[in-house]
Residue frames as qw, qx, qy, qz and C-alpha x, y, z in Angstrom:
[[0.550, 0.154, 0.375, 0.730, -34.07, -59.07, -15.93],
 [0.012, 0.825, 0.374, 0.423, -36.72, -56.29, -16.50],
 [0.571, -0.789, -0.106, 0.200, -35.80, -54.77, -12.83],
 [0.647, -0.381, 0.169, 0.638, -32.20, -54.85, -13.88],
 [0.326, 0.314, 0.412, 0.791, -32.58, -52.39, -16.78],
 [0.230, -0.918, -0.159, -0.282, -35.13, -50.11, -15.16],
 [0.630, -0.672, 0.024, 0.387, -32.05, -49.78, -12.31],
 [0.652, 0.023, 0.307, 0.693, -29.43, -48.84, -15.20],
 [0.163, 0.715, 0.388, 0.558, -31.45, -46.59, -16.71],
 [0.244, -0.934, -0.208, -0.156, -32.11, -44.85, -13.69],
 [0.651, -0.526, 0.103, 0.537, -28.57, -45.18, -12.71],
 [0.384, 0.450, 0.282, 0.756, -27.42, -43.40, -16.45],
 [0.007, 0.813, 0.440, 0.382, -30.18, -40.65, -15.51],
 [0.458, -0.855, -0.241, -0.041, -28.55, -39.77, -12.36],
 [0.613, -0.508, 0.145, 0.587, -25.13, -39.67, -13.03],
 [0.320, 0.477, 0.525, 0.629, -26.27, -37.34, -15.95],
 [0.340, -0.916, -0.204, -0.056, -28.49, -35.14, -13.74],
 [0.637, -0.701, -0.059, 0.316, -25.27, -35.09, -11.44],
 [0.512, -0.040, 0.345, 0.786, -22.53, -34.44, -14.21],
 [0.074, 0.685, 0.282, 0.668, -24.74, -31.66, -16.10],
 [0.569, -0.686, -0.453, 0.006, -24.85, -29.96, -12.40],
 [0.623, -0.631, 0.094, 0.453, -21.31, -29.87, -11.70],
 [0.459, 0.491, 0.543, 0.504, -21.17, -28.68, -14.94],
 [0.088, -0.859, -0.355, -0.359, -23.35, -25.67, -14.46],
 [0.651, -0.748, -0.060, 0.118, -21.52, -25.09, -10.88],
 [0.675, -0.309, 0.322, 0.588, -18.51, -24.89, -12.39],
 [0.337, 0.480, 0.316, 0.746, -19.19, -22.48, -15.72],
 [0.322, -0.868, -0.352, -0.137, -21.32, -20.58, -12.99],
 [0.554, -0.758, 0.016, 0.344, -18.19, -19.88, -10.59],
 [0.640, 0.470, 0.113, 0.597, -15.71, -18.83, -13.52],
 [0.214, -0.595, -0.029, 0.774, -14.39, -15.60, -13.03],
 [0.447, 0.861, 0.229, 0.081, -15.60, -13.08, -15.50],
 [0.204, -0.905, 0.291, 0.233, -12.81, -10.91, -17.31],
 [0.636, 0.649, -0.414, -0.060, -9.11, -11.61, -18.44],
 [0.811, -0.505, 0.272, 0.120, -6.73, -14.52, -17.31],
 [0.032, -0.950, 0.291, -0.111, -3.42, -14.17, -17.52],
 [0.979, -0.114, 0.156, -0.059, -1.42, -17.23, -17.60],
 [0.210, 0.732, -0.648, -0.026, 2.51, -17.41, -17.61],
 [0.908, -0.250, 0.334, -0.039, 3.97, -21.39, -17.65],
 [0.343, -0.392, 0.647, 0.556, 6.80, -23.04, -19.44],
 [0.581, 0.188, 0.522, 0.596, 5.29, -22.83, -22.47],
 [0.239, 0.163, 0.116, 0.950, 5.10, -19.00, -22.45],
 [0.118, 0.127, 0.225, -0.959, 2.47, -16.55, -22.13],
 [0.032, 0.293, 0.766, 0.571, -1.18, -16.87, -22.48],
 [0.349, 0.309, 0.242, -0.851, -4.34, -14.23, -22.36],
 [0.149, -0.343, -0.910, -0.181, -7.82, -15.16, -22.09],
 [0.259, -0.190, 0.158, -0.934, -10.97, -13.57, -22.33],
 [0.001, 0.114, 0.969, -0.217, -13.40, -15.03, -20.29]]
């Protein structure tokens, strides 16, 4: 029983580690600047 909670835990830790990562990897590649966004519900500017 002890075994099976040290394995969860470490399983939590790593799919934390892995989600704050892709996280970072993804605010990291943004584009800097203004986006420009036309769809059906109309116009929208963003500064990034």
């Amino acid at each position: 029983m002890q075994n099976n909670r040290l394995y969860l835990i470490i399983g939590a830790l790593a799919v934390a580690v892995i989600a704050l990562g892709f996280y970072v990897l993804r605010e990291e590649t943004k584009p800097s600047g203004v986006e420009i966004r036309i769809d059906e519900r109309g116009l929208s500017v963003e500064q990034n």
